[in-house]
Every structure is written in structure tokens, then in C-alpha cells.
C-alpha positions as CSV (number, residue, x, y, z in Angstrom):
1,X,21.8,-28.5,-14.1
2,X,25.4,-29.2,-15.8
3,X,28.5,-28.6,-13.1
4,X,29.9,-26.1,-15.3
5,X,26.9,-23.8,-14.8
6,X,27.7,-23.2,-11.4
7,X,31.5,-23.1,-11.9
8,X,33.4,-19.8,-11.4
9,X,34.6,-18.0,-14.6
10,X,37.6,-16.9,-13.0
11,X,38.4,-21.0,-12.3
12,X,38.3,-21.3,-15.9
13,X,39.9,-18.3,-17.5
14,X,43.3,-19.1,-16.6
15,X,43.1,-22.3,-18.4
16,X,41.8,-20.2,-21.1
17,X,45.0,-17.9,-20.9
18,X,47.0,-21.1,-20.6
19,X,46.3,-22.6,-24.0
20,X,46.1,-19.4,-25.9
21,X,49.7,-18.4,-24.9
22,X,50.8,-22.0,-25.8
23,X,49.9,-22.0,-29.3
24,X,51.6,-18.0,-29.5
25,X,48.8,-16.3,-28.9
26,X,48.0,-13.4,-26.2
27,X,45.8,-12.3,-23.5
28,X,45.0,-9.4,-25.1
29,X,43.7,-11.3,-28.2
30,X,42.1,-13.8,-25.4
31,X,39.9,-10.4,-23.8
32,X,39.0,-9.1,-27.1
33,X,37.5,-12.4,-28.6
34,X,35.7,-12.7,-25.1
35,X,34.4,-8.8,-24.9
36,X,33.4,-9.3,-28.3
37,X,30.9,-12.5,-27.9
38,X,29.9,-10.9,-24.2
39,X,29.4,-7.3,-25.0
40,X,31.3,-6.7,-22.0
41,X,34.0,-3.8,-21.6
42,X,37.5,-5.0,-20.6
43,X,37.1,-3.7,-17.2
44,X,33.3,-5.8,-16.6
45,X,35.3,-8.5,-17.9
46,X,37.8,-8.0,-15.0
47,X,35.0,-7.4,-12.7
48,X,33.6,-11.0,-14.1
49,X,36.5,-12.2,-12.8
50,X,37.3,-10.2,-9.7
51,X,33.8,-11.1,-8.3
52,X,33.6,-15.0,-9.1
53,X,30.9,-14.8,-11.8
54,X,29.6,-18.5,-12.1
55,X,29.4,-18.9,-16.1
56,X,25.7,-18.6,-15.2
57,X,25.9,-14.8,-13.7
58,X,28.2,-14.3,-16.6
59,X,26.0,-15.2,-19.1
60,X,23.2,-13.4,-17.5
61,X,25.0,-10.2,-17.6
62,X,26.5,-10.5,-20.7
63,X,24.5,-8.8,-23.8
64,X,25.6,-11.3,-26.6
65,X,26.9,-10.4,-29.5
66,X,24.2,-10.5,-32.6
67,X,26.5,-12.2,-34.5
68,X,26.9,-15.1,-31.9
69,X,24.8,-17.2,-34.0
70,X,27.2,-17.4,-36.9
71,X,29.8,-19.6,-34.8
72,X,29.6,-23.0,-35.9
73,X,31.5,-26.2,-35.5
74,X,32.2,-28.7,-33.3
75,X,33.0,-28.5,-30.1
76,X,33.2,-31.3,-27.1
77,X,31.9,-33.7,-29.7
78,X,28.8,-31.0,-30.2
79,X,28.3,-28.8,-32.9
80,X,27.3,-25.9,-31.0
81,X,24.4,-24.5,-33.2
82,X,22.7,-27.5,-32.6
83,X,22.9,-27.2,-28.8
84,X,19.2,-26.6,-26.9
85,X,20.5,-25.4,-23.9
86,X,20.6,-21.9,-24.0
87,X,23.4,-21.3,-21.2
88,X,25.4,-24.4,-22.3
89,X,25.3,-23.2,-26.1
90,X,26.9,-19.9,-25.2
91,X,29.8,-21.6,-23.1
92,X,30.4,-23.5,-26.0
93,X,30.2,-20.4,-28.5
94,X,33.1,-18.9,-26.0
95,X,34.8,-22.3,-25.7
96,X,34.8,-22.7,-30.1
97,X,36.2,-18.9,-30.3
98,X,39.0,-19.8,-27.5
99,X,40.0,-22.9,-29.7
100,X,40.0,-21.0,-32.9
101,X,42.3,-18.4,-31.4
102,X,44.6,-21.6,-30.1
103,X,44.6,-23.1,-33.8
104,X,45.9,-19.6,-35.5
105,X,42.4,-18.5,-37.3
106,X,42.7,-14.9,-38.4
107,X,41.0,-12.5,-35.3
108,X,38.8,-10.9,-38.0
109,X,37.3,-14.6,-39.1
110,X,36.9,-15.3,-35.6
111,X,34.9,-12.1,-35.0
112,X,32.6,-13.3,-37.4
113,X,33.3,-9.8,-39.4
């Protein structure tokens, strides 16, 4: 079992916040990009947060979005369609659409619509 899997969300998410808003980008942005590959409302995404979710409880009440499986790339070294673990392949999903909204991509090419 990988560290991460067991790590809090709400560890994490601030670093998320952190390198979004360095590169001019907002929080808002950072919720919306995160609510769209989770399914989840802004306020379960708060909840996420609020209760210390580890990314595993996160995942497993997350209802993924059915266009998840068009993020590609590389990510960590990884390109993440090639990644077996199911639970490690949707971190990375959230971790490719959190560096595409750092790099400047367009919101409606990073929603995959």
C-alpha cells in the first residue's frame, strides 16, 4: 500500500492551492476541476476536507467522472492511463488536471469537454 493512500486530502490540498495561485490561477478554478473529476458538490468537497478524508475515503466516495479516462500524459514520470492501480491512477488523474491548470491550459480542454 503506497503512503499517499493513507495520507489526508486536506494535507495535500493546500499545496494544491499553493501552486495554482502561483502560476495566476484561482481556487475557484482549483474546486471546479476537482468537483468535476470527483462528482462531488463544492460543499462534499469541503466536507472531504473538513473530515480528513485519506485520498482513499476520497476516492471511495467520489463518483468519477465518465470522462476521467480521457486524461492522458505524464505525470511523476508515469503516464497515467497506463497506471494499474486503480486508487493511484485516479490521484494521478487529479494530480495531471492540477498541473494543467498551473501551466495555463484552457478550463474547457481540461474538463475534457
Amino acid at each position: 500500500m503506497h503512503k499517499v493512500f493513507s495520507m489526508a486530502f486536506s494535507r495535500v490540498y493546500p499545496l494544491y492551492i499553493t501552486k495554482v495561485e502561483k502560476k495566476g490561477r484561482t481556487k475557484a478554478e482549483l474546486d471546479a476541476v476537482i468537483c468535476w473529476l470527483t462528482g462531488f458538490s463544492a460543499e462534499e468537497l469541503q466536507e472531504q476536507i473538513n473530515t480528513d478524508a485519506t485520498f482513499t475515503e476520497f476516492f471511495e466516495r467520489a463518483r468519477l467522472n465518465p470522462n476521467a479516462g480521457l486524461i492522458t500524459g505524464v505525470i511523476c514520470g508515469m503516464r497515467v492511463e497506463e497506471i494499474e492501480d486503480p486508487l493511484m491512477q485516479k490521484i494521478r488523474y487529479m494530480d495531471k488536471l492540477v498541473d494543467e491548470l498551473a501551466k495555463g491550459r484552457a478550463m474547457e480542454k481540461i474538463l475534457r469537454s
